[in-house]
C-alpha positions in Angstrom: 40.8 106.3 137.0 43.3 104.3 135.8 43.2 100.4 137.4 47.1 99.4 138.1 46.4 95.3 138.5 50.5 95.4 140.3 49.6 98.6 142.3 46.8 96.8 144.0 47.7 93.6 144.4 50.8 95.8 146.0 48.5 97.3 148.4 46.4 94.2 149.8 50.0 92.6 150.2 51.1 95.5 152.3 47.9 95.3 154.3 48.1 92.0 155.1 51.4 92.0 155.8 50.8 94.9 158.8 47.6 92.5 159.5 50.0 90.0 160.5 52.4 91.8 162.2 49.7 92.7 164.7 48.8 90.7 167.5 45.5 90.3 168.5 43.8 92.8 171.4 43.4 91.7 174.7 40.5 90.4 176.6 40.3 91.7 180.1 38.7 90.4 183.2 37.5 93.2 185.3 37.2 92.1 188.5 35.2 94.4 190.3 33.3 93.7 193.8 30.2 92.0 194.5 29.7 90.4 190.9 28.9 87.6 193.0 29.9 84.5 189.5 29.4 87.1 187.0 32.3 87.4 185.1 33.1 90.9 183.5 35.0 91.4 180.5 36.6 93.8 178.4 38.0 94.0 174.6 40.2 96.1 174.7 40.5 97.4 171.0 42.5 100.5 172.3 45.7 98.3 171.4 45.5 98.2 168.0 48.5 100.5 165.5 46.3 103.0 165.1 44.5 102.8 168.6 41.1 102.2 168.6 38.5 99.5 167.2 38.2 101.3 164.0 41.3 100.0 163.0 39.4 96.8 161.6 36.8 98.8 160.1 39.5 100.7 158.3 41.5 97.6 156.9 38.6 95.8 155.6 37.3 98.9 154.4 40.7 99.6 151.8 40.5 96.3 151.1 37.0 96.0 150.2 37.4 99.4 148.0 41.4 97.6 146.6 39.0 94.5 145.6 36.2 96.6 144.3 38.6 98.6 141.9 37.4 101.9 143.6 40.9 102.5 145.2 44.3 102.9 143.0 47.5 104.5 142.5 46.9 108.2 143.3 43.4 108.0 144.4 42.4 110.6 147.0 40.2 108.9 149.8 38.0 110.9 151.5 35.8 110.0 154.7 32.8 111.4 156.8 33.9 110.6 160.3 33.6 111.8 163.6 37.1 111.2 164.2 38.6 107.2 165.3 37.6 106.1 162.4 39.8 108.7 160.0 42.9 108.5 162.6 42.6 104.6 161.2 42.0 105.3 157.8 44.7 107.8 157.7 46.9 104.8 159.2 46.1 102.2 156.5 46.5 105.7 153.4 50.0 106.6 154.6 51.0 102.9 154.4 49.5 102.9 150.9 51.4 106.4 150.2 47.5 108.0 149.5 46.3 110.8 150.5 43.7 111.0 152.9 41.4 113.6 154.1 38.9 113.4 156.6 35.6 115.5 156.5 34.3 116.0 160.3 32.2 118.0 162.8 34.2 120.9 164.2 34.0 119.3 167.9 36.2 116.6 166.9 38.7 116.8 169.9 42.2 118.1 169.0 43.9 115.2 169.8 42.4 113.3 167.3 43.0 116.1 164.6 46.6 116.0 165.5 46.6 112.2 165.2 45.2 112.1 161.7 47.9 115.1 160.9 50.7 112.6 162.2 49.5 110.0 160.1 49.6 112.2 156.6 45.8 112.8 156.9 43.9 116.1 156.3 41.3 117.2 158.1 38.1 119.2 157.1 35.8 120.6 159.1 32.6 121.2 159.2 29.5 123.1 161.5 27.4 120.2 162.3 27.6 116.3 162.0 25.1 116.0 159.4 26.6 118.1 157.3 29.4 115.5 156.7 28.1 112.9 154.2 27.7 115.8 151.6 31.1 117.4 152.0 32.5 114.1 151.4 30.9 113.2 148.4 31.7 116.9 147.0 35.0 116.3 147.8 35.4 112.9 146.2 33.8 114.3 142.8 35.7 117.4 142.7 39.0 115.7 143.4 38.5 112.4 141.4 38.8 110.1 144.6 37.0 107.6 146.3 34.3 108.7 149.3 35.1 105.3 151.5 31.4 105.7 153.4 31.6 103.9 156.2 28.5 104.6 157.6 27.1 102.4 154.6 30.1 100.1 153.7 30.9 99.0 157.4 28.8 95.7 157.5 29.2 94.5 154.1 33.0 95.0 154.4 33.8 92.9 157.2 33.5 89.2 157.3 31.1 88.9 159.6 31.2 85.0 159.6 34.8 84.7 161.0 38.6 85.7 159.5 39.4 86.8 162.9 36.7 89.4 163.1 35.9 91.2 166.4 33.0 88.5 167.5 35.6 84.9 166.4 38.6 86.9 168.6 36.0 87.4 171.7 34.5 83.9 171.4 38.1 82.2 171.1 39.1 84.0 173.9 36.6 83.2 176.4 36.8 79.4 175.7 39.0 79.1 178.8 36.8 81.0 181.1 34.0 80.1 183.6 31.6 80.9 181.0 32.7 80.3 177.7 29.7 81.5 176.1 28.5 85.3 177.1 25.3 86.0 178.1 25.5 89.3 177.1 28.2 91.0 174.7 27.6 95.0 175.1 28.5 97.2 171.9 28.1 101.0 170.9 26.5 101.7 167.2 28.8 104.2 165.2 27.8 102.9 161.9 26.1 99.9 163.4 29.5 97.4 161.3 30.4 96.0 164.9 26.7 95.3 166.1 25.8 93.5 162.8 28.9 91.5 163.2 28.6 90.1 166.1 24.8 89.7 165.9 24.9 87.8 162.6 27.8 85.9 164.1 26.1 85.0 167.5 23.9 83.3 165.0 25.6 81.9 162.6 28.3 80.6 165.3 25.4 78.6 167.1 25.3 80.7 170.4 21.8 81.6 170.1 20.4 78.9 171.6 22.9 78.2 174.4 21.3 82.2 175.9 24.1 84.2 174.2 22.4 87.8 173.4 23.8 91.2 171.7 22.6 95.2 173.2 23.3 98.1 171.9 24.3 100.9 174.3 23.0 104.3 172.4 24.1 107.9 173.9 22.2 110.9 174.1 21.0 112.5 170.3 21.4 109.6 168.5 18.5 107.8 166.8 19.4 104.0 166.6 17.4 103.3 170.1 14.4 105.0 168.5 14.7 102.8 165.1 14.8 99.7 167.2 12.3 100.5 169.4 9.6 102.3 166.5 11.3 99.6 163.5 10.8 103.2 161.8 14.7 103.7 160.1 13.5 106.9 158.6 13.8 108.4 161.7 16.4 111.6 162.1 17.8 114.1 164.6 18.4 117.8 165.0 21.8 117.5 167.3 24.9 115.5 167.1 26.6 113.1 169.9 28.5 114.4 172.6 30.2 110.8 172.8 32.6 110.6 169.9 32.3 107.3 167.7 28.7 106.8 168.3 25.0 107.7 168.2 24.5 109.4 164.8 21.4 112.3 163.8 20.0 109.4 161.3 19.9 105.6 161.1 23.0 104.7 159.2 23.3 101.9 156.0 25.2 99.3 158.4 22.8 99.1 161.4 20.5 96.3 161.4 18.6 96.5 164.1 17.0 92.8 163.7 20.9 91.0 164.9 20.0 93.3 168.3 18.7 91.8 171.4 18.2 94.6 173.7 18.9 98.5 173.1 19.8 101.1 176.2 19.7 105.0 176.0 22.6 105.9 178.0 22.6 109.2 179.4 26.0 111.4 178.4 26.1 112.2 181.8 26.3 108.4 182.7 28.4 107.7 180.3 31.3 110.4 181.7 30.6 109.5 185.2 31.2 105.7 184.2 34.8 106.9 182.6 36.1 108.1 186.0 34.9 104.8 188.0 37.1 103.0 184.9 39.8 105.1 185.2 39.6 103.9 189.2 39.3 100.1 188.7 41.6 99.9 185.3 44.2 102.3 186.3 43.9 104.0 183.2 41.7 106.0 180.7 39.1 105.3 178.3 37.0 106.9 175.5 33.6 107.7 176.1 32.0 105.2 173.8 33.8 102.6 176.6 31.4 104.5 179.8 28.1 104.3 177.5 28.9 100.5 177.1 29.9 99.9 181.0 26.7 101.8 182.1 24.9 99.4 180.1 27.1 96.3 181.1 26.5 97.0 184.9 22.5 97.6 184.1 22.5 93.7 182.8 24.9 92.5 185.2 22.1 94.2 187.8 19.4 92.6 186.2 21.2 89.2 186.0 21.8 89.3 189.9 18.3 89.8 190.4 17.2 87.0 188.8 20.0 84.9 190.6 22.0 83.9 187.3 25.5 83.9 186.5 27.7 83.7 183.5 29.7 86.4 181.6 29.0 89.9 179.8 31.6 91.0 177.3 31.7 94.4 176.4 34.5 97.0 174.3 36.8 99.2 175.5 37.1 101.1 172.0 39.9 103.6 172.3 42.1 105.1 175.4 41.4 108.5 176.8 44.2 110.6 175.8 42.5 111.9 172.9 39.5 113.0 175.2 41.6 115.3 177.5 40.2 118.9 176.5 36.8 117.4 176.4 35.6 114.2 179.1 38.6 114.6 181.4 38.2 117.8 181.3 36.1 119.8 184.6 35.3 122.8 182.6 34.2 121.1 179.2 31.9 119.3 181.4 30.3 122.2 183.3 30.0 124.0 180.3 27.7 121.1 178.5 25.7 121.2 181.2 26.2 118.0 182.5 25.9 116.9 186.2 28.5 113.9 187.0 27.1 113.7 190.5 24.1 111.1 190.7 25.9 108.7 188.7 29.2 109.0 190.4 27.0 108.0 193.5 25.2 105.4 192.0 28.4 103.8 190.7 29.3 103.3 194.4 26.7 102.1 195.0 27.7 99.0 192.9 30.2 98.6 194.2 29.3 98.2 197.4 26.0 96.3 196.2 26.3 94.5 192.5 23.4 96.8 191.7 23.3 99.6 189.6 20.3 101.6 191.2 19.4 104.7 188.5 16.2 104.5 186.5 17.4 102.8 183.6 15.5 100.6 181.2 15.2 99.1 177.9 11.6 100.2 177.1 12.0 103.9 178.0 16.0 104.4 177.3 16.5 106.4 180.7 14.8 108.6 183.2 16.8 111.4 184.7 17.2 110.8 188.7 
């Protein structure tokens, strides 16, 4: 690989230059009933170029491989994704004029396939989740390009300490509000980039002792809940997510579980449930990672009420729900998986007619079926 000093510096100046084009994403006040001084927030990354919160991930991962020398004129970049984080990636490799291809699990939806297609990206396929950190790498030596491996390169990548990183924006943006410091801020774990940033920079940014704490929200066949509850990282599974984005089959590079506070198993069928009752108090649609982080949300938000406190729980809204139409929004995807919307459609009802979310669901023991 030959390192073009005036290519790259080229490419960070185009990046920054879209970075600064962009305006930063909003921070929504949900004001649902009975929150009785709790105030409930959303981040809604879904407005970002490329549409989701992996659109940071994706900048500061070309950058960090620009910087490193790994990326230059003509390189191929390949990445293991389950499918926002390649629509971003194939974003930032157009602009760069690259070309991109994207090694995921054939149950990527179809919107986000066609997305990375619009973009200039390629996408390759394969059987099961955990077969895609291989592929990649195959790929990468057999064409001479760069694997990007987020999964490993996601928390040393971003500046977790501020330059407008996901935690600064939500922090500046509450100043104004009732309670300018969160209580809680709710997050999925994908590669576990995100949760490290904001846990190292609820520290570092002296919130920790003003009661400001960080959970993780973990779906269904993902290990990070068991590696935070066991502190055993070898840990692996046999199945892949049903919510695209998050949970992974083995503890990834970037998650640190010691920055997290608390850790929920959210059940899948939660987590769908929760996307209707969004789609009802939002007036429009949201990925799936967003219901596994409300389910959680309202599970604090219950827990503060019993204990008679108020303040404020920020949580993500990671992407919009177009791209999950053949698959969440969709009756017969969810009949075929199994999955029974019912109880949890009732129970979110029930909060709003309460405050409380009711179902069995707890930190120590992830989630017991009703």
């Amino acid at each position: 690989m030959t390192y073009d000093r005036q290519w790259v510096a080229d490419a960070i100046s185009k990046i920054e230059a879209d970075f600064n084009r962009s305006a930063d994403t909003h921070l929504i006040r949900l004001d649902l009933p009975k929150l009785d001084g709790i105030g409930l927030y959303l981040k809604d990354e879904s407005t970002h170029p490329s549409g989701s919160l992996k659109h940071r991930l994706a900048r500061s991962l070309f950058l960090y491989g620009l910087c490193n020398g790994w990326i230059t004129r003509d390189t191929p970049v390949i990445e293991a994704s389950s499918g926002s984080t390649a629509v971003s990636e194939a974003y930032f490799a157009r602009l760069l004029g690259l070309r991109f291809i994207a090694v995921m699990p054939k149950s990527t939806s179809q919107q986000k396939i066609d997305q990375i297609a619009f973009y200039g990206g390629e996408s390759h396929l394969v059987d099961h989740s955990g077969q895609i950190y291989e592929e990649s790498q195959r790929l990468a030596r057999e064409l001479d390009g760069h694997y990007m491996d987020q999964f490993t390169y996601a928390e040393r990548a971003t500046d977790w300490r501020g330059n407008n990183n996901i935690a600064e924006s939500i922090f500046d943006q509450l100043k104004r509000e009732p309670h300018p410091v969160p209580r809680w801020v709710v997050v999925g774990a994908g590669t576990g980039g995100t949760s490290s940033t904001i846990g190292r920079y609820v520290r570092y940014g002296r919130t920790l002792g003003q009661g400001c704490e960080l959970c993780v929200a973990d779906p269904e066949n993902s290990v990070f809940y068991d590696a935070y509850e066991t502190g055993d990282c070898s840990v692996t599974g046999t199945k892949g997510s049903r919510v695209e984005g998050i949970g992974r089959p083995r503890v990834e590079p970037s998650f640190n579980p010691t920055v997290v506070d608390r850790m929920y198993r959210i059940p899948d069928a939660a987590s769908f449930a929760a996307l209707h009752y969004l789609e009802r108090h939002l007036g429009r649609r949201c990925g799936g990672s967003t219901g596994t982080n409300l389910i959680a949300t309202l599970s604090l938000i219950t827990e503060m009420k019993k204990a008679g406190q108020t303040g404020s729980v920020v949580t993500l809204l990671c992407d919009g729900g177009d791209r999950y139409c053949d698959t969440y929004y969709n009756p017969e995807w969810i009949k075929a998986q199994n999955i029974d919307l019912a109880p949890w459609t009732s129970a979110l009802e029930q909060f709003d007619a309460t405050g409380l979310l009711d179902m069995p669901l707890d930190h120590k023991t992830g989630y017991r079926k009703a």
